[in-house]
KOLRO-524734 format. One line per 4 residues: number of its first residue (from 1); for each residue x, y, z of N, C-alpha, C, CB. Coordinates in steps of 0.2 Angstrom, whole numbers, plus 5000, padded with zeros to 4 digits. Each point is the difference from the previous one (the first is absolute). Glycine has a CB too. Example, Ala and Ser with C-alpha at 12.3 -4.5 7.8 and 13.67 -1.06 7.14 Angstrom:
2
1 = 5066,4972,5039,4996,5006,5000,5004,5006,5000,4991,4994,5006 ~ 5007,5011,4990,5004,5006,5001,4996,5005,5003,5006,4997,4990 $
end
This chain:
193
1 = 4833,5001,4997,5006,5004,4998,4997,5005,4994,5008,4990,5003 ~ 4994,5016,4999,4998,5007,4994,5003,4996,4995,5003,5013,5006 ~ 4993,4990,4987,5003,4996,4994,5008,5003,4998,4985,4998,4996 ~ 5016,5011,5005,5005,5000,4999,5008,4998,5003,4991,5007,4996 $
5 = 5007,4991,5010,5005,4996,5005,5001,4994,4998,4997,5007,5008 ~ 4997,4989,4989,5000,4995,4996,5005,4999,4992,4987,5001,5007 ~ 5010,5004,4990,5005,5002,4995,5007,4999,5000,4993,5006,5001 ~ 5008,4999,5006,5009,5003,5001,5002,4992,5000,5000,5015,5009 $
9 = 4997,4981,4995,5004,4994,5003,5000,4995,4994,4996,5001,5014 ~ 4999,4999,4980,5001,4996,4995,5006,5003,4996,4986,4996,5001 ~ 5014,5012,4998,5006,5000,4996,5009,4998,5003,4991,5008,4995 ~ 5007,4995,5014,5007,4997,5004,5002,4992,4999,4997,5009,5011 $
13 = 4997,4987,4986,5001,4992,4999,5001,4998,4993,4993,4997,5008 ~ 5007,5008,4988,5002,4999,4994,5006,5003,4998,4989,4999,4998 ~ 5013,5004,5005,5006,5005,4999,5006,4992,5004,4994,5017,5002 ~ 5001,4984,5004,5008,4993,5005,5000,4995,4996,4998,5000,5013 $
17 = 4999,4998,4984,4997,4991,4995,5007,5003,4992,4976,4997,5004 ~ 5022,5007,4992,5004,5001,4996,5007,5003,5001,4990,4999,4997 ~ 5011,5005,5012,5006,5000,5001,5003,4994,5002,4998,5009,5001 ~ 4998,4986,5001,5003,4995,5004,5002,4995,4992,4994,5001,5014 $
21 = 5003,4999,4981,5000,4998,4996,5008,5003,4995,4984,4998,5004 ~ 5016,5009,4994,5005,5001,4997,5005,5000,5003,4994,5004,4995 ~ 5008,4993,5012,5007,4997,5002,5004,4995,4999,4998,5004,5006 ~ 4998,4993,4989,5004,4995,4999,5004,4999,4992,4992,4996,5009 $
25 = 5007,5010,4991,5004,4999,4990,5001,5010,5002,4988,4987,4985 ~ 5019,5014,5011,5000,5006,4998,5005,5000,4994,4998,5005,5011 ~ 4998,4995,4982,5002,5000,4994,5002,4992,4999,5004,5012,5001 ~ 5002,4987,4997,5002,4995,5002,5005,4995,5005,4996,5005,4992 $
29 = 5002,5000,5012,5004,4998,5005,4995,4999,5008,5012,5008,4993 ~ 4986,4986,5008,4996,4996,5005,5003,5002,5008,4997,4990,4990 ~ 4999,5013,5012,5002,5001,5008,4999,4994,5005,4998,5013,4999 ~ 5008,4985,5000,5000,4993,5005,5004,4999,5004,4998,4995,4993 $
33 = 5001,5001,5015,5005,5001,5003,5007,4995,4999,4990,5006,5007 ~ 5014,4999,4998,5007,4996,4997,5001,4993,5004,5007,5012,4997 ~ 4989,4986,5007,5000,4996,5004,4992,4997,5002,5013,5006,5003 ~ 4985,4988,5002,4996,4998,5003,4999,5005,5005,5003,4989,4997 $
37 = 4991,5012,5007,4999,5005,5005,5002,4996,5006,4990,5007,4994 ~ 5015,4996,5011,5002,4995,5004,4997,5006,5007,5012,4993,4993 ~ 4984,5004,5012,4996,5003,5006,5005,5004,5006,4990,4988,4998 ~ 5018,5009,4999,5003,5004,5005,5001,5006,4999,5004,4992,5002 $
41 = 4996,5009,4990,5000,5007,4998,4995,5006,5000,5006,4993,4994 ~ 4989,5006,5010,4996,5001,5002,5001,5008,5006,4998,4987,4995 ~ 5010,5012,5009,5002,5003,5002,5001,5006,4996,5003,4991,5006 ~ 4999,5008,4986,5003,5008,5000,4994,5000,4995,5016,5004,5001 $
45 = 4981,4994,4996,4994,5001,4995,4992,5000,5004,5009,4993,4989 ~ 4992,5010,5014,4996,5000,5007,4992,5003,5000,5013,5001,5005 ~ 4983,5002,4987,4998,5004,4998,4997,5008,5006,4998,4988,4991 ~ 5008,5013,5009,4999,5007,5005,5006,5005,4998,4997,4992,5011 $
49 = 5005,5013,4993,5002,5005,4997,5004,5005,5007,4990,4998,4989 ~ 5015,5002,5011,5005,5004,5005,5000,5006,4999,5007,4992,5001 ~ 4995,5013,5003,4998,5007,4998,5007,5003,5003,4986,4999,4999 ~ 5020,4997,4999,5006,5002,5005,5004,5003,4996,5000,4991,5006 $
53 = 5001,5017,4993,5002,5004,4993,5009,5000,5000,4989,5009,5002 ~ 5012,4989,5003,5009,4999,4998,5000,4995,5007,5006,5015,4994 ~ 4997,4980,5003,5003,4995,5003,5005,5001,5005,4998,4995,4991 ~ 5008,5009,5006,5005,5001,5003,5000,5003,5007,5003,5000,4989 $
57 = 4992,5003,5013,4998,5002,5006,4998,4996,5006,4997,5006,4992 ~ 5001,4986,5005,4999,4996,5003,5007,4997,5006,4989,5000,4990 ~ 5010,4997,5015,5006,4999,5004,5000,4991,5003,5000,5015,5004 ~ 5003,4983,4999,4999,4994,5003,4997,4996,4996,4999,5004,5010 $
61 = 4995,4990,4992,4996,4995,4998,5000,5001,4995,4994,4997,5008 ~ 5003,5013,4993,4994,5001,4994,5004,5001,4992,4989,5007,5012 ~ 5016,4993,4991,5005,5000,4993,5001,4995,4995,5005,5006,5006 ~ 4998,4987,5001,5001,4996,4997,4993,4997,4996,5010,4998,5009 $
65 = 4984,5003,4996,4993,4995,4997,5000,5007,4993,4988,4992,5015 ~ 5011,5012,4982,5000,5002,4995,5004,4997,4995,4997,5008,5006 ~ 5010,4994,4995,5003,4999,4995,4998,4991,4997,5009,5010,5004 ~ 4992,4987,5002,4998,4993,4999,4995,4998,4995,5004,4999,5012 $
69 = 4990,5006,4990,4994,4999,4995,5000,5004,4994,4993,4998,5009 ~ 5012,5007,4990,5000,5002,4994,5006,4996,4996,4996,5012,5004 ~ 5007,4985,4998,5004,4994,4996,4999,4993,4998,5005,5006,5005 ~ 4986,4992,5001,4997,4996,4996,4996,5001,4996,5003,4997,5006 $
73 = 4993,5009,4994,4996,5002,4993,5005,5003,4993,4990,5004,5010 ~ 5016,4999,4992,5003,5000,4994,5003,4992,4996,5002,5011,5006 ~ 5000,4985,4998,5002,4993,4999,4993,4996,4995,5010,5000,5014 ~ 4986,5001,4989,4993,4996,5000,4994,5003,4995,5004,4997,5012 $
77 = 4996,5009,4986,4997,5004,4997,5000,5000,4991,5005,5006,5012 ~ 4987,4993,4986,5003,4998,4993,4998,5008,4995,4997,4982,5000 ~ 5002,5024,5005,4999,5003,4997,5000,5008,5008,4994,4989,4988 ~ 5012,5015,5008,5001,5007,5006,4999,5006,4995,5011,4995,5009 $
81 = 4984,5007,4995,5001,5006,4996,4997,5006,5003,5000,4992,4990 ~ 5000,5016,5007,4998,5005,5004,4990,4999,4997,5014,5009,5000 ~ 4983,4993,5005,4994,4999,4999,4993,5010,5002,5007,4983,5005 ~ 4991,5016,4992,4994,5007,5003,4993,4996,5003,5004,5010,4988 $
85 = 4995,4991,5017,4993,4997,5002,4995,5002,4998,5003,4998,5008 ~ 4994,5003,4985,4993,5004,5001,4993,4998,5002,5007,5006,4992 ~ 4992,4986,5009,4992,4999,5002,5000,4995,5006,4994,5002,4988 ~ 5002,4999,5016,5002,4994,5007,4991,5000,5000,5015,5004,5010 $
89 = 4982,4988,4989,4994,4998,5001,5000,4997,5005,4998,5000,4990 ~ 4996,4998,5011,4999,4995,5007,4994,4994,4997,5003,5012,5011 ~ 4996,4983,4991,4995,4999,4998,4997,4993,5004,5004,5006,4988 ~ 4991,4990,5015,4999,4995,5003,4998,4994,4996,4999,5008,5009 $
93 = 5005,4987,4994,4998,4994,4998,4994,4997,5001,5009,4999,5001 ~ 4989,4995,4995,4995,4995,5003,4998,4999,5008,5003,4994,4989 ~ 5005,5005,5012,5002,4998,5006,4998,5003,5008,5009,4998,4991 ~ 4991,5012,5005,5000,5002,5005,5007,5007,5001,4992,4987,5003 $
97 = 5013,5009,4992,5006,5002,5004,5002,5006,4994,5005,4986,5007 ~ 4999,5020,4997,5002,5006,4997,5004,4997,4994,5000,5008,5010 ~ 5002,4996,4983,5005,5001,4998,5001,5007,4998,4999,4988,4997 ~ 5008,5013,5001,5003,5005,4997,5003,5000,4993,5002,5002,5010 $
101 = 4997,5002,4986,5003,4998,4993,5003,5008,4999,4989,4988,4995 ~ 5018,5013,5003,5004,5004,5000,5000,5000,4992,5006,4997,5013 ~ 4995,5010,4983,5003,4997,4994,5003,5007,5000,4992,4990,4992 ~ 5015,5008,5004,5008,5005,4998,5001,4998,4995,5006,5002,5008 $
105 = 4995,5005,4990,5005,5001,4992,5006,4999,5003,4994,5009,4993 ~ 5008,4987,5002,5008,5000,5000,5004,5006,4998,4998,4990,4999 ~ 5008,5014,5004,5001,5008,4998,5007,4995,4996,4994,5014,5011 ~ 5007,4981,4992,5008,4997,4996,5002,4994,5004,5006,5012,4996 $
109 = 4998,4983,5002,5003,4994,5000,5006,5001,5003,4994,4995,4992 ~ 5007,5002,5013,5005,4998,5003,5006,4994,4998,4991,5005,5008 ~ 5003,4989,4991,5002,4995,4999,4994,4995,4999,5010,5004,5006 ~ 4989,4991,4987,4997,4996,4999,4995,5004,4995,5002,4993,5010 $
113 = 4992,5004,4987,4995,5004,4997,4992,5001,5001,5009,4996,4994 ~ 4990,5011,5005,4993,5000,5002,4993,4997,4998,5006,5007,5003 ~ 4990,4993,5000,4995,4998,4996,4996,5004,4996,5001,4993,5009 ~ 4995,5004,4986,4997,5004,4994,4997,5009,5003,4995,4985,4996 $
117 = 5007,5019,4999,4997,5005,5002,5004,5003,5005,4989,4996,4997 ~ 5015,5000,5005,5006,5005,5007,4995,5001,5005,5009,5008,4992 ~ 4986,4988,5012,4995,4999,5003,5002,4996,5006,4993,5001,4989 ~ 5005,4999,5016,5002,4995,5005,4990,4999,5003,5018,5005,5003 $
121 = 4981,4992,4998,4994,4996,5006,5002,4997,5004,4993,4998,4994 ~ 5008,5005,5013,5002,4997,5007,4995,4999,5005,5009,5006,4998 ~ 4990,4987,5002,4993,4999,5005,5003,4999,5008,4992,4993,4990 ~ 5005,5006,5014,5002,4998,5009,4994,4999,5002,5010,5007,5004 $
125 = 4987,4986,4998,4994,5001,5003,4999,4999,5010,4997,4997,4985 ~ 4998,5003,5017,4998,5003,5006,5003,4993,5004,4989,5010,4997 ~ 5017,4989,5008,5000,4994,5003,5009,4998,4998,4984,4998,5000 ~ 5019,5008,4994,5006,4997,4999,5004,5005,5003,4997,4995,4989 $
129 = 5012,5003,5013,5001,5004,5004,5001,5008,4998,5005,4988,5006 ~ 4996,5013,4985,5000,5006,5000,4995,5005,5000,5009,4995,4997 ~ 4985,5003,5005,4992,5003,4997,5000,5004,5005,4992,4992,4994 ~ 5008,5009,5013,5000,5003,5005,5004,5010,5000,4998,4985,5004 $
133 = 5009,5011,4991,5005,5005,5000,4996,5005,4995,5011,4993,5003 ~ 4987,5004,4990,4998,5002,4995,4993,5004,5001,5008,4990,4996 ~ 4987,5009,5009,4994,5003,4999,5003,5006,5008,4989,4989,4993 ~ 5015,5010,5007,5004,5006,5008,5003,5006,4996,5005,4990,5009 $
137 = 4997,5007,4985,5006,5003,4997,4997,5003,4993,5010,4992,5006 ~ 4982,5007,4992,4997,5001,4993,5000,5008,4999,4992,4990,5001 ~ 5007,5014,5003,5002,5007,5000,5009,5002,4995,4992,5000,5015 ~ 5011,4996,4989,5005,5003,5000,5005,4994,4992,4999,5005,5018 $
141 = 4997,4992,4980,5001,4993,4995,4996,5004,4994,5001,4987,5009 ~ 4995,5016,4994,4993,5003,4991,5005,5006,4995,4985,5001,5010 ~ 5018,4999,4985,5003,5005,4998,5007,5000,5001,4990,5006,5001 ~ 5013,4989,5002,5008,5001,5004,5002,4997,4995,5001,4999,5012 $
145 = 5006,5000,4987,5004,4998,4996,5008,4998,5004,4993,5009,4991 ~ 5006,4982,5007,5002,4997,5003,5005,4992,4994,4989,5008,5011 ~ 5016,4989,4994,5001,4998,4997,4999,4993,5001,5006,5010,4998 ~ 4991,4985,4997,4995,4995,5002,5007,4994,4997,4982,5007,4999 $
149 = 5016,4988,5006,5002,4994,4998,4996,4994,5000,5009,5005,5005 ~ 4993,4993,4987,4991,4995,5000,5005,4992,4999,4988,5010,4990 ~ 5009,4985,5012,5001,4993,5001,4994,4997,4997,5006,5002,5010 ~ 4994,4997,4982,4993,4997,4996,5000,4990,5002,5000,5013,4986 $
153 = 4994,4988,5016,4996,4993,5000,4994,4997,4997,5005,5002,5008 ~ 4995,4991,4992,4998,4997,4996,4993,4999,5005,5011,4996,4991 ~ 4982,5004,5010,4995,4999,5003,4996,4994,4997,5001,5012,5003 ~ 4994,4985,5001,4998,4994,4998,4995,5001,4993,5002,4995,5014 $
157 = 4999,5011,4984,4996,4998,4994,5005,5004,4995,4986,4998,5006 ~ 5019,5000,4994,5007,5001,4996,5000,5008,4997,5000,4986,4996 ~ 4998,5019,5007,5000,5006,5000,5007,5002,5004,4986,5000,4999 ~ 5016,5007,4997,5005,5000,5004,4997,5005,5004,5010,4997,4993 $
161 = 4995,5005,5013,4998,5005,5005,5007,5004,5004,4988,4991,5001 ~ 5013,5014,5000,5002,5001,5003,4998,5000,5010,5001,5004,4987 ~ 5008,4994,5015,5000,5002,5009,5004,5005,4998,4999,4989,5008 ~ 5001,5015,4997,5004,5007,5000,5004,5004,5007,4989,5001,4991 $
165 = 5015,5004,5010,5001,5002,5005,5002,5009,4995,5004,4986,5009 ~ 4994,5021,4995,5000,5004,4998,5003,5005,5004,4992,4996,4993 ~ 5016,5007,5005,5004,5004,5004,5000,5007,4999,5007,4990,5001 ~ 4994,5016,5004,4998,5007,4994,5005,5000,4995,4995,5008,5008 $
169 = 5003,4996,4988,5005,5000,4993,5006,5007,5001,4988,4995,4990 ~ 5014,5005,5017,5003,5004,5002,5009,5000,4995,4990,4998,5013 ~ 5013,5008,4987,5007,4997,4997,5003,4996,5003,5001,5009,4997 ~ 5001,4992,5013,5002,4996,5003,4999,4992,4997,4998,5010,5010 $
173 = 4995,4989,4991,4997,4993,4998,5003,4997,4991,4988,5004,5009 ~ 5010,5003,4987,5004,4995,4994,5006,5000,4999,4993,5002,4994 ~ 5012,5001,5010,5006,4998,5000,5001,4995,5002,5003,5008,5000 ~ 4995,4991,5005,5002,4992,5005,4997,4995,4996,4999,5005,5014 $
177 = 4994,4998,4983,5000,4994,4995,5004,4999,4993,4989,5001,5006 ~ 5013,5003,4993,5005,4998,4994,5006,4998,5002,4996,5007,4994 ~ 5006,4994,5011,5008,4997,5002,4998,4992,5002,5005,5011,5006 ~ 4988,4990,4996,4999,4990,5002,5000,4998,4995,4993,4999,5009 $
181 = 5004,5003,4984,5001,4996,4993,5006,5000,4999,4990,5003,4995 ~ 5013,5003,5004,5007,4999,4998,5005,4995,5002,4999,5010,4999 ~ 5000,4989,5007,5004,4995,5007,4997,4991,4996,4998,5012,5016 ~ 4994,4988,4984,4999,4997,4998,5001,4995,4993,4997,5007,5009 $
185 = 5006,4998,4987,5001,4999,4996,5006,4998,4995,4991,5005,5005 ~ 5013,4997,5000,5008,5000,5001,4999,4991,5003,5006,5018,5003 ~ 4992,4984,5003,5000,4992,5004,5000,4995,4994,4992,5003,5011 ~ 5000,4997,4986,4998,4994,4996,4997,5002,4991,4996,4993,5014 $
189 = 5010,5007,4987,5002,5003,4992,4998,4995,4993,5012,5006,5006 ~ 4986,4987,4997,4996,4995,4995,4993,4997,5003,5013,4996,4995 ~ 4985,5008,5007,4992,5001,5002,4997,5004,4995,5002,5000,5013 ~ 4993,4997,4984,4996,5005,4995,4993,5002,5005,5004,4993,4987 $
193 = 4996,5013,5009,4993,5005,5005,4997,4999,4993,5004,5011,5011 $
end
């Protein structure tokens, strides 16, 4: 390995190691999730990314399977917010196997609180069902601005982490998403976020 290619990948491991590191405190307020990670939820925190600019467009199935998933990532979701994509890495494992490592600024909160720096670190690696979409869709995910729903979990070596799902930050999209909080919110009015 060239030494400067050597380089580049020691600082991409020091940058992920202290990002992964500064999600878990912002100020004083600890980003934890609101719940146990449950594998079903997996459905809408899916670490992938739809690229469907107005919902309303949609007809049939493909309505119902939207909204359905956009009500369980709102319901389930310990953190919505508008997002800017600006770096998408790739990097390989011991193993062999791809990964992607996504990181957004947060441009504003929707709902819940962000992490340190207004920073997001979104990983998917090679073999999950949303890594396929996500290195299909890297063009069109590098620099977009979107609205990300995070689902923080606890990992076996008690690091938090983000599972994710990422919709465009289209108007259509943040309206439907704020009506699903509002709706939601009205519903279960002694639920704390």
């Amino acid at each position: 390995m060239r030494s400067g290619a050597r380089t580049s990948w020691v600082l991409v491991a020091i940058t992920m190691t202290l990002m992964a590191c500064s999600q878990t405190s912002r100020g004083n307020r600890p980003i934890r999730p609101h719940a146990p990670w449950d594998p079903e939820l997996a459905r809408f925190f899916d670490d992938s990314a739809d690229f469907i600019e107005d919902p309303n467009d949609l007809q049939g199935t493909w309505a119902t399977s939207y909204h359905g998933e956009l009500q369980g990532r709102v319901d389930d979701a310990d953190l919505i917010c508008r997002v800017h994509v600006t770096t998408i890495n790739e990097d390989i494992s011991v193993d062999g196997h791809r990964r992607k490592h996504l990181l957004a600024q947060v441009t504003s909160t929707l709902r819940g609180a962000a992490p340190p720096e207004d920073r997001l670190h979104l990983v998917v690696d090679q073999g999950s069902s949303g890594f396929d979409m996500v290195d299909r869709g890297e063009r069109r995910l590098f620099n977009g601005r979107f609205v990300a729903f995070v689902r923080w979990y606890e990992d076996d070596d008690e690091t938090i982490r983000a599972h994710w799902h990422l919709s465009p930050g289209s108007r259509a999209v943040i309206d439907m998403v704020r009506q699903s909080i509002v709706e939601r919110e009205q519903a279960t009015p002694t639920r704390e976020r």
